[in-house]
N, C-alpha and C positions, 0 to 999 in steps of 0.2 A: 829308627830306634823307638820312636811313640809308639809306630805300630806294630812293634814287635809287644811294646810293655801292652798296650790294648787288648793284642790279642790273646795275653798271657793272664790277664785281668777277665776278659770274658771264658777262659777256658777253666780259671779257678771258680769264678762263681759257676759257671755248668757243673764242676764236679762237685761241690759245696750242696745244688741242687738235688743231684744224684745220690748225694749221702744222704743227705736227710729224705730222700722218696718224698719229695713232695710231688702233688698229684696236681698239677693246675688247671684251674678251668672247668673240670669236669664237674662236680658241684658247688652250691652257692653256700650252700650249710647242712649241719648235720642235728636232726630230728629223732631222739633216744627214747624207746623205754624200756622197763624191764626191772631190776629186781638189784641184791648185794655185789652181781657180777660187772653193775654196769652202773650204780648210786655211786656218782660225786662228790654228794652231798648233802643230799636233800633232806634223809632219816633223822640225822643230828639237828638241822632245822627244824624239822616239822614237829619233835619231839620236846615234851613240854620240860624234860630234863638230861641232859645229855648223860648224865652218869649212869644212866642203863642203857646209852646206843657204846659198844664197845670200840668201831672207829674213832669217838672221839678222845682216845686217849691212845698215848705213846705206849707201844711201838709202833701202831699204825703207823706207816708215812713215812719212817724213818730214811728209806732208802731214797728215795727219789726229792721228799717235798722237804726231808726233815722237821717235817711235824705233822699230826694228827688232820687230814683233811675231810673226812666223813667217806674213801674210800679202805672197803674193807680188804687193805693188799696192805702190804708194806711202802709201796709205790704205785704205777700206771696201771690202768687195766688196758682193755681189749678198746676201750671207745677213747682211751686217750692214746694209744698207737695208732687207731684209724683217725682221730683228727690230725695228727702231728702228718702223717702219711701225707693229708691234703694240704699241708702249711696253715692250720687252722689252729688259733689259743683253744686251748683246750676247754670242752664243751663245760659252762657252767649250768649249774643245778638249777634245775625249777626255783625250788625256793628259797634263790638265791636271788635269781635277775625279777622276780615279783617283789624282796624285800628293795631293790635298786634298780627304782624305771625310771632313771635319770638317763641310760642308755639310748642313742638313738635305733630308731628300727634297722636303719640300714647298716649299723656297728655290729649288729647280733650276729654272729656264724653257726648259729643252734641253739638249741636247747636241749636237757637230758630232764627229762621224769621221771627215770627210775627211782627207785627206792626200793632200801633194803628190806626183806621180809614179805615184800609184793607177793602177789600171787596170778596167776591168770586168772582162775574165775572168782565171780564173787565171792568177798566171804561168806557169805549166807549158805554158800553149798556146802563149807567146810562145816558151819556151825550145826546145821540141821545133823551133819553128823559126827557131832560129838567133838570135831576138833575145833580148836583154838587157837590163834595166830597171837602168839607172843610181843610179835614186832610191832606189826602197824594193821589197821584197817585197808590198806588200800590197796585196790587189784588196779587189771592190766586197764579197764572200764574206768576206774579213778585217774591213771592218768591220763586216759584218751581223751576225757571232760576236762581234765585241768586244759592239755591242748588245744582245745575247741575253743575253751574259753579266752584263751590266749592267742589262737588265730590275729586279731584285730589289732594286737600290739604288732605282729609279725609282719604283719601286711593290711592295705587300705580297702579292700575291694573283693569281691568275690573271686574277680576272672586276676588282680593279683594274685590273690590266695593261692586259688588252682595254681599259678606260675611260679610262685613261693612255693611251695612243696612239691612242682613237677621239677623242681631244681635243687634240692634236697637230696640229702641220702638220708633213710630213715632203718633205723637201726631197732629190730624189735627184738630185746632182750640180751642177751638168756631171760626166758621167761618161761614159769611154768615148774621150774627146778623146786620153790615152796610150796607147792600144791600136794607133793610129794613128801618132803622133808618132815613138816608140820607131823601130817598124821605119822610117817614112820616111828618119827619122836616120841610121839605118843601111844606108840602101842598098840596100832591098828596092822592087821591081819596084811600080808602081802595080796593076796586075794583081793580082800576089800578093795587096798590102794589103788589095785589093776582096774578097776572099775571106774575110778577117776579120768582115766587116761582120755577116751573119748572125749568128756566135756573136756578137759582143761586144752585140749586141742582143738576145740571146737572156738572156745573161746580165744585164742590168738587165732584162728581162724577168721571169727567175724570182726576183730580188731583191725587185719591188714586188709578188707572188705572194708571196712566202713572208710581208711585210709588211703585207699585206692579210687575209691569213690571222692574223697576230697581233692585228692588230684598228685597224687604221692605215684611217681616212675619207678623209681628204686628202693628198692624194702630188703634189707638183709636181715633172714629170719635163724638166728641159733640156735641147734638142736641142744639137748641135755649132754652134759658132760658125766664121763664112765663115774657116777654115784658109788660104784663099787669099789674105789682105790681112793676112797675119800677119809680121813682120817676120823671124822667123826660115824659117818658108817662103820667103818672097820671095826671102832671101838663098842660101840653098842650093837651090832651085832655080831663079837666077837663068838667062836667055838673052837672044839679042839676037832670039828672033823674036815679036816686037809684036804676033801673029795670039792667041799664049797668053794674053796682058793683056787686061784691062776698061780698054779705052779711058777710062770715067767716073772708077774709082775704080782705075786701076794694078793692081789684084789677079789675079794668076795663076786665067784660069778655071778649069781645070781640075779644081784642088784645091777651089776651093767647090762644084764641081759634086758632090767626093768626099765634101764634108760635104751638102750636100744630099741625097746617098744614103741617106747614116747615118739622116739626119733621117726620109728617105721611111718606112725599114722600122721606124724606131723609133716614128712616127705608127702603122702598121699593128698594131706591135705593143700598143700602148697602147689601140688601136682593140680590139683582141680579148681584152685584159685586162677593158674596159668592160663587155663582154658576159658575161663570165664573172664580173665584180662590180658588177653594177647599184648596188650599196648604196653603193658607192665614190665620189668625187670624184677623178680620174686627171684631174691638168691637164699638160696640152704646155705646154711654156712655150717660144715659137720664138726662142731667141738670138741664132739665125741673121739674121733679119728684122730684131728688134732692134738687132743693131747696126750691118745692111746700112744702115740710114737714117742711120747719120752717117757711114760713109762715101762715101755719095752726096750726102750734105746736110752737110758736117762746119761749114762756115762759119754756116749756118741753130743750130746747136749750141752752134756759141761755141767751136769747135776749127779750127786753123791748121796741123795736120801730123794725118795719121792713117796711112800706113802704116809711118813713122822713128821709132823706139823715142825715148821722153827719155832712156832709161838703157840705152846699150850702149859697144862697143867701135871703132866708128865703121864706114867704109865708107856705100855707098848707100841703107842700110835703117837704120844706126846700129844693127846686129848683125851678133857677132863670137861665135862659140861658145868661141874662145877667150881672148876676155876681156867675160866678159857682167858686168853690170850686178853693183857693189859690190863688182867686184876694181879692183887697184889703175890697170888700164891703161883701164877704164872713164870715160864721162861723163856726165855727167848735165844734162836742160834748168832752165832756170831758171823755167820752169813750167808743172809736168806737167797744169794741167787744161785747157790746151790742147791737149796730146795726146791720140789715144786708145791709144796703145802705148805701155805703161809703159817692159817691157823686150821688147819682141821678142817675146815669148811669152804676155806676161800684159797684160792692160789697165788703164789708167788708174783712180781714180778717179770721176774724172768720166764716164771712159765706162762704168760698171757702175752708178750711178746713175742713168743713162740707158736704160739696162737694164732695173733694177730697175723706175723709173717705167712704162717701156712694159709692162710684166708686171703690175703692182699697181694697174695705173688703165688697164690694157687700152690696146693689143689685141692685144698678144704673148704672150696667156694663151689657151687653147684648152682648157677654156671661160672666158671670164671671169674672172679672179681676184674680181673689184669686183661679179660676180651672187653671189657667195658671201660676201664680207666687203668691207664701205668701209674702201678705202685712199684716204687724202685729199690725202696729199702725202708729201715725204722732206724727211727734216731734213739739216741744214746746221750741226748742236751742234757742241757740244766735246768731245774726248777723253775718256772712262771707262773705259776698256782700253789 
């Protein structure tokens, strides 16, 4: 009878295992940067007033944390289903575990850098021409310095170090997606923008170089997501000629054609990264792809609106620059995991879990995420953060 009940007790926790995909063993921690697709929390930190970072107020967060946590979703993104995946609390903020180094080093499971409004290259390359970063100063180079500098809290020793990061999963973005956004905002020529494309590629280029170089194995680097079925796109470059639109999915071609650009030379450059670090794991992880398939398939999903934000200012996209999502002239749906646009800019929930899964159990992962580590599933828990 004992070992009837034993065996019945190891076959529930296997399957307890198997639900939540926890991934064991395969990495030690998870190493973030990148931008509002993949910020924590760090923006509302670093920001000397919160009432102009928009995650820190409700509806943010409602779904998942039930309350405002400085990510710009309703709930998880993409780097808290890939922690949960590994049985990992979910990645805290930069400048979070700098304001709290009571932690010991070997307690730490990662760290995330992002931050919302980042950019890949300098801001200086924006400024010389004529654009302005509303968010924040700091590109993909600002957070590589915060990490450097923080190396010595992570680990004691050089040849730790290297071992501390060749044990890592190091997660580079969505990054790059601002480099874009900014100037479009402002009114810069699609032309010009295209001109961008090389540096801002160039620059997460020498980023996963200079991290490869520290002693980083595995680096998952995220293409741009289709810009074009993005509710703030939509809305400011709205027209009435039908020829611009995807007949299937409403989405302005145009502009996915402009992230499928990014995408092409960013594959390329990843491609030439590979060859100059055979020893590397350098995965593409296609976004793009990712979340084309619910808005071609969104009812297949379990989603009922995909290009009308749940949380805006109203109009035909349900975004309004001037009264976005958790000001006061704002609305919000009554439930956002039918959506996949949270706010116009940022994605639901549900559709980053959607994400995540097509990445972690393939085949949005270039190579395989699941030839390197079994991810078995995403969890659906409770709040811990």
């Amino acid at each position: 009878m004992a070992s009837s009940y034993a065996s019945s007790f190891i076959y529930i926790i296997l399957m307890l295992i198997a639900s939540f995909g926890l991934v064991l063993g395969c990495y030690e921690s998870i190493i973030s940067f990148g931008d509002s697709l993949t910020d924590t929390g760090n923006l509302i930190r670093l920001s000397k007033s919160n009432s102009h970072v928009a995650s820190s107020v409700p509806p943010y967060g409602e779904t998942f944390f039930h309350h405002p946590t400085g990510r710009f979703s309703d709930g998880r993104l993409v780097i808290d289903f890939i922690a949960e995946s590994m049985g990992f609390p979910l990645i805290p903020p930069y400048a979070g575990v700098m304001k709290n180094m009571t932690s010991n080093r070997n307690s730490i499971r990662g760290v995330n850098f992002a931050v919302a409004g980042a950019t890949a290259v300098d801001i200086s390359f924006l400024q010389k021409r004529g654009v302005k970063n509303p968010a924040t100063n700091v590109s993909l180079g600002t957070e590589l310095e915060w990490f450097k500098q923080m190396l010595p809290i992570l680990c004691n020793s050089p040849t730790s170090c290297r071992e501390f990061l060749g044990n890592s999963l190091v997660l580079m973005g969505e990054i790059g997606g601002n480099d874009y956004n900014h100037p479009f905002s402002q009114g810069k020529p699609r032309e010009e923008v295209q001109t961008y494309v090389p540096e801002v590629v160039k620059a997460i280029g020498l980023a996963i170089h200079e991290l490869i170089e520290l002693g980083a194995q595995t680096l998952i680097v995220p293409g741009n997501l289709p810009i074009g079925c993005s509710a703030s796109y939509l809305t400011n470059f709205k027209n009435s000629n039908k020829n611009e639109y995807d007949s299937e999915t409403g989405c302005i071609n145009w502009l996915n054609n402009f992230a499928e650009y990014h995408n092409q030379l960013l594959q390329e450059e990843i491609h030439r990264i590979r060859e100059l670090h055979p020893q590397a794991n350098v995965i593409y992880a296609d976004y793009y792809n990712a979340a084309m398939q619910i808005y071609k398939s969104p009812k297949k999903f379990g989603f009922t609106s995909t290009i009308v934000a749940c949380c805006g200012g109203g109009g035909p996209y349900n975004y309004d620059s001037l009264a976005i999502c958790g000001s006061p002239l704002s609305n919000v749906c009554n439930n956002p995991s039918s959506y996949v646009s949270w706010d116009g800019v940022h994605l639901t929930e549900a559709a980053y879990r959607l994400i995540a899964k097509g990445l972690l159990q393939g085949p949005y992962a270039i190579p395989r995420m699941n030839e390197l580590c079994s991810f078995d599933g995403l969890s659906k828990g409770k709040s811990d953060q």
